[in-house]
C-alpha positions in Angstrom: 12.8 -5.4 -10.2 14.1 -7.0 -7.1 10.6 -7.1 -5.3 7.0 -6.0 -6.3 4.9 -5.0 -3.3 1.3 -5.9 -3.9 -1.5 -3.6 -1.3 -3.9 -6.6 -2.5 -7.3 -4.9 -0.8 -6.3 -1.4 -2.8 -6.3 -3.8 -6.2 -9.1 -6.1 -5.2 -11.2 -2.9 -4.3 -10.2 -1.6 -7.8 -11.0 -4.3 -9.6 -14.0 -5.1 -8.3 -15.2 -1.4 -9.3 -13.3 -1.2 -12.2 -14.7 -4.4 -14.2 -18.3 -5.5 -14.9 -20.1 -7.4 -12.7 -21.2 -10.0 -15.7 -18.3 -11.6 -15.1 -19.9 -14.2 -13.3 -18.8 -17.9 -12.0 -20.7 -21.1 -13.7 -23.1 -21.1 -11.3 -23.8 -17.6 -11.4 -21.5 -15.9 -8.8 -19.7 -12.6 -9.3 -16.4 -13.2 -9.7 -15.1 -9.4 -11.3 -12.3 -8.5 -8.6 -10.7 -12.2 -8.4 -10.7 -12.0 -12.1 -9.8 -7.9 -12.1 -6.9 -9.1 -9.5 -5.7 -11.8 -11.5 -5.1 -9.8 -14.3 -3.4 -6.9 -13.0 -0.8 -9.6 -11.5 -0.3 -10.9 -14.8 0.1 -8.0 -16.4 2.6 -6.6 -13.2 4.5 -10.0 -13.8 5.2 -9.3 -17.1 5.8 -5.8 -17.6 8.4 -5.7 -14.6 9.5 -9.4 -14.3 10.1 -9.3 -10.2 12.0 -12.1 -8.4 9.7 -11.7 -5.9 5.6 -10.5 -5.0 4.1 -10.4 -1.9 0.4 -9.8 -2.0 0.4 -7.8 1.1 -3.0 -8.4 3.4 -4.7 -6.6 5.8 -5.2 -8.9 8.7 -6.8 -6.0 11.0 -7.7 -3.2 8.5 -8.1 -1.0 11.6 -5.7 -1.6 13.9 -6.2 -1.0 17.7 -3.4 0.7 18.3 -4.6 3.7 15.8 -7.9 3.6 16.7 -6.9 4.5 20.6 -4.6 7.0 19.2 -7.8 8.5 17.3 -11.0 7.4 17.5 -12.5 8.2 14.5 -9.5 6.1 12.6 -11.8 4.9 9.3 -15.0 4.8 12.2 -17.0 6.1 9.1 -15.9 2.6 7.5 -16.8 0.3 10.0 -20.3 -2.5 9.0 -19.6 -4.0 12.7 -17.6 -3.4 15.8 -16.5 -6.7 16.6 -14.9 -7.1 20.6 -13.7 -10.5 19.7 -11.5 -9.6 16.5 -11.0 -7.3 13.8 -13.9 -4.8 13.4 -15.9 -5.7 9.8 -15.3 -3.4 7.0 -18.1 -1.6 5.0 -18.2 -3.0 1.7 -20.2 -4.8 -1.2 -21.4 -8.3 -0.3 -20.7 -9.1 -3.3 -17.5 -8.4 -3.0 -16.7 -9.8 0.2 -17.7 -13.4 -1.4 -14.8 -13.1 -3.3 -12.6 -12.7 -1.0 -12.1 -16.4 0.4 -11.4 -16.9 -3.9 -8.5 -14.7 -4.0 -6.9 -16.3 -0.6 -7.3 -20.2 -2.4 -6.1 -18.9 -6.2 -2.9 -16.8 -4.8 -2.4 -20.5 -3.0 -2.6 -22.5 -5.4 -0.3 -20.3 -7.5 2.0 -19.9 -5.1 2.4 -16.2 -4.6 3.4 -15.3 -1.0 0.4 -13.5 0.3 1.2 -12.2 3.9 -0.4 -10.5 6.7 0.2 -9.5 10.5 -2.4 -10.0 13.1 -3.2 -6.5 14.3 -1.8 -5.1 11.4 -2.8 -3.1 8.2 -1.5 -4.2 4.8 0.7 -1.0 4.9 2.0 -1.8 8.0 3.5 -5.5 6.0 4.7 -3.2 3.3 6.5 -1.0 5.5 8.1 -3.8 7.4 9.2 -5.7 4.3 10.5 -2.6 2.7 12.8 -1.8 5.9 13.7 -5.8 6.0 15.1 -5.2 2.2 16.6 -2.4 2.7 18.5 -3.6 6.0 19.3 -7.0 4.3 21.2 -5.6 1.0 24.5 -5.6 2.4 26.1 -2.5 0.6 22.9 -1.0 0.6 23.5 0.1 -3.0 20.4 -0.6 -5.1 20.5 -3.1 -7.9 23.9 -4.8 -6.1 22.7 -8.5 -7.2 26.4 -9.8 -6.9 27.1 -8.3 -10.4 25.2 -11.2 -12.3 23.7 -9.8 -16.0 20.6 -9.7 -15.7 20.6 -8.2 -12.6 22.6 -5.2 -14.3 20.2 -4.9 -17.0 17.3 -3.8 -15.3 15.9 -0.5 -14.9 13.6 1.4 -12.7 12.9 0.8 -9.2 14.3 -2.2 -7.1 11.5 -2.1 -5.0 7.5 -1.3 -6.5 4.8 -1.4 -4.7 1.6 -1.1 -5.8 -1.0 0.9 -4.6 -3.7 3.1 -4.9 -3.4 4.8 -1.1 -1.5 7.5 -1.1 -0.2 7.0 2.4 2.6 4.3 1.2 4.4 7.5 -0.8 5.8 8.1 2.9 8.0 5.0 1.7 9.4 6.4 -1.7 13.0 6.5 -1.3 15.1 6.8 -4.8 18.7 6.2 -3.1 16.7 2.9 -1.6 15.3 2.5 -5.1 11.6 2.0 -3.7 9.0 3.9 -5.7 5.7 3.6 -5.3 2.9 2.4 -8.9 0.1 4.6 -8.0 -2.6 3.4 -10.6 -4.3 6.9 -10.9 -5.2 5.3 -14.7 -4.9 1.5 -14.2 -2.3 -0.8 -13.7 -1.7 -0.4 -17.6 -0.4 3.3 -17.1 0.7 4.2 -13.1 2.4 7.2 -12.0 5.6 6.2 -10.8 6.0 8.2 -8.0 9.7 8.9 -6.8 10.9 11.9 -4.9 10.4 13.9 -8.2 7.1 13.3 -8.5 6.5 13.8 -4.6 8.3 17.6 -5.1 6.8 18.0 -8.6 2.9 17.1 -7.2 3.0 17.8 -3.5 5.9 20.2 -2.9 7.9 17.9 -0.2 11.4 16.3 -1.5 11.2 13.1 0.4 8.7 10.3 1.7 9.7 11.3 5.6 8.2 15.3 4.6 5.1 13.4 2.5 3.9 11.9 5.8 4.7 15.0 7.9 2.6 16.9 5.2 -0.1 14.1 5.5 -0.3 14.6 9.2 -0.8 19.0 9.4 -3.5 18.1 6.3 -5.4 15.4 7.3 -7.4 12.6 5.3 -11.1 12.7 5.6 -11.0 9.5 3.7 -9.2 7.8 7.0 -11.1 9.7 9.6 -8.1 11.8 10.4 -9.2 15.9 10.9 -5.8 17.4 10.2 -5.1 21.1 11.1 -8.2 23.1 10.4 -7.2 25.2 7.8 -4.6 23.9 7.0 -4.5 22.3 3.5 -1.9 20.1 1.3 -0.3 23.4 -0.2 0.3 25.5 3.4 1.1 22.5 4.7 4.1 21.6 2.3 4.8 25.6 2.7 5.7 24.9 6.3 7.6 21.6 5.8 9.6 23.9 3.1 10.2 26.7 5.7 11.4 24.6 8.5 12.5 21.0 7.4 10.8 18.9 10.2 7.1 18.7 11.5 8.6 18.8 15.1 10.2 22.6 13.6 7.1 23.5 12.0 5.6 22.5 15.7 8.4 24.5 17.5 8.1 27.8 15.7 4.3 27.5 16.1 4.4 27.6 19.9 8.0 30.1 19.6 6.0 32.4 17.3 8.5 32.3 15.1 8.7 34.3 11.5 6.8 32.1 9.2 4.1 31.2 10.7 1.4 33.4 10.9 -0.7 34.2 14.0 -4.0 32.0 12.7 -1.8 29.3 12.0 -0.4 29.3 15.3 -3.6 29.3 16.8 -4.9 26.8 14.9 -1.9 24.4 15.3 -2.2 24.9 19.4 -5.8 24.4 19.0 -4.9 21.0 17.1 -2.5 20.2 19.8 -3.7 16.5 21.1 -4.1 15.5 17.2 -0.7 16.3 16.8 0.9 14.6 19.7 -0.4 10.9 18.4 -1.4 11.6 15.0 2.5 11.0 13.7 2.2 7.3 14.8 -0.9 6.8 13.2 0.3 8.2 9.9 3.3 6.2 9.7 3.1 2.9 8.7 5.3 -0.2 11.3 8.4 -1.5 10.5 8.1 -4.0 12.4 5.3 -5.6 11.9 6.0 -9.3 13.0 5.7 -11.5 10.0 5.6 -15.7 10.3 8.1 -16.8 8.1 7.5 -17.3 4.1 8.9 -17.5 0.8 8.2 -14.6 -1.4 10.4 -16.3 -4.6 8.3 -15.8 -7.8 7.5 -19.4 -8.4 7.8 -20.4 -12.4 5.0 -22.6 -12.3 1.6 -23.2 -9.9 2.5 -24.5 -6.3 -1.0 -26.9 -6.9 -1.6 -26.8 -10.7 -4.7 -29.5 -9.8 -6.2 -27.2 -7.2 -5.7 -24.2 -9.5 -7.4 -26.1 -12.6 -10.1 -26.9 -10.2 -10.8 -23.4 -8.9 -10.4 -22.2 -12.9 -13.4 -24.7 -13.6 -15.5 -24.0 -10.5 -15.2 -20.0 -11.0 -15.0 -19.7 -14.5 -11.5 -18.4 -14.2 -9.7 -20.0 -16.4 -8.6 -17.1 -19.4 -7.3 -14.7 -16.2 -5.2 -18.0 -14.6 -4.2 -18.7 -17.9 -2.6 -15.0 -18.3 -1.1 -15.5 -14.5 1.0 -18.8 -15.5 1.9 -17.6 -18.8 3.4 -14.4 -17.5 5.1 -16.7 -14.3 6.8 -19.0 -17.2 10.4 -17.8 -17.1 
């Protein structure tokens, strides 16, 4: 694998659920997503040996730009509107203490983690995808300059892992980006490539997953949808006519397939629709300060590191991380 996409807030947010909260620091501190992190990464590292990671970060986590678009963009998320900067996110205190860890232990290891002010963690991902993608040259997937090793691999160029179903929009298999969606832990993902978009949610390609996404909705984002209009009608219609903008068209035309209470309900739906499309899609361009994604073979600050290990009681997950970053 070329590059391995981290969304770090999905795997923090996992982890922190997903292991006990005994795992506690010296001094008594929870420490149960750094460590949860720490050893997904190790484990990603080693199962699909990337050149490069990029934990991905959400430096606005609601984003201004969709929240004018629609107000009640993740509004049911929001512990503090804040004038003078991000708004502050609902979650565990105890989990927000261990946030500051993971920023000094991905530094001290040296793995690229990179944000954009204003932006979502999607929004990096979707820029550094289209910056791959517009950077190979040939454009042919696994075209390393016909070096071995490069030949020998298999699966996707480009992984990124997440457990938000909006980044399928970027599965593209003649790009050779799939998504790891960790329905059963890092251990085990779904892959999901167009197959598995077509076999689960009946659109061929990432473009029609996000055009589906839009006509259903996500209650989980604060995004209505269509009323009555679900996952399944809603790839029906992407089926039928290709395009949202189609399915939009033969709505107002009144053409044959959609039917009258579907028509009414899409006119009804008619300001949601006009901005709703840039809120779904994640940036491209996203600007990023320059930084080196290379997967380094050793810790950039092994003293800094051993000093975090001790102070946090980190040591047998930082052990895992530099084993698996040894070449």
């Amino acid at each position: 694998m070329r590059l391995l996409l981290l969304d770090t807030a999905s795997l923090y947010f996992r982890a922190y659920f997903g292991m006990p909260d005994s795992l506690r620091s010296p001094d008594g501190r929870p420490v149960n997503a750094v460590r949860g992190l720490l050893d997904m990464i190790a484990f990603l590292v080693t199962e699909h040996r990337p050149d490069r990671v990029v934990a991905c970060w959400d430096d606005d986590w609601r984003p201004a730009f969709r929240v004018e678009a629609i107000g009640t963009y993740k509004e049911h998320r929001v512990a503090e509107l804040r004038a003078d900067g991000p708004d502050v996110e609902e979650m565990p205190e105890d989990l927000r203490a261990q946030i500051p860890v993971i920023v000094d232990v991905l530094a001290a290891l040296g793995i690229a983690r990179v944000g954009s002010p204003g932006f979502e963690a999607d929004d990096v991902i979707g820029t550094l995808v289209a910056r791959e993608l517009a950077g190979r040259g040939s454009g042919a997937p696994g075209d390393d300059g016909g070096t071995p090793a490069a030949h020998a691999r298999s699966g996707p160029e480009v992984g990124i892992v997440t457990g938000d179903r909006d980044l399928f929009q970027l599965v593209d298999d003649a790009a050779g980006v799939a998504v790891l969606y960790p329905a059963r832990g890092v251990r085990d993902p779904d892959v999901v490539d167009q197959a598995r978009l077509a076999e689960k949610y009946g659109v061929p390609t990432g473009t029609a997953y996000a055009e589906m996404a839009v006509l259903r909705g996500d209650p989980s984002d604060g995004l209505p949808g269509v009323a009555g209009i679900g996952e399944k009608t809603a790839a029906k219609l992407l089926a039928a006519f290709g395009t949202l903008d189609r399915v939009l068209e033969a709505a107002t035309t009144g053409e044959k397939g959609v039917t009258p209470s579907q028509r009414t309900r899409i006119a009804a739906a008619a300001d949601y629709l006009a901005v709703a499309p840039g809120v779904v899609r994640v940036a491209d361009d996203a600007p990023l300060e320059p930084f080196d994604d290379t997967l380094p073979d050793a810790p950039a600050d092994p003293e800094a590191l051993d000093a975090l290990a001790a102070r946090w009681g980190l040591t047998s997950s930082v052990h895992r991380v530099v084993s698996a970053l040894q070449p």
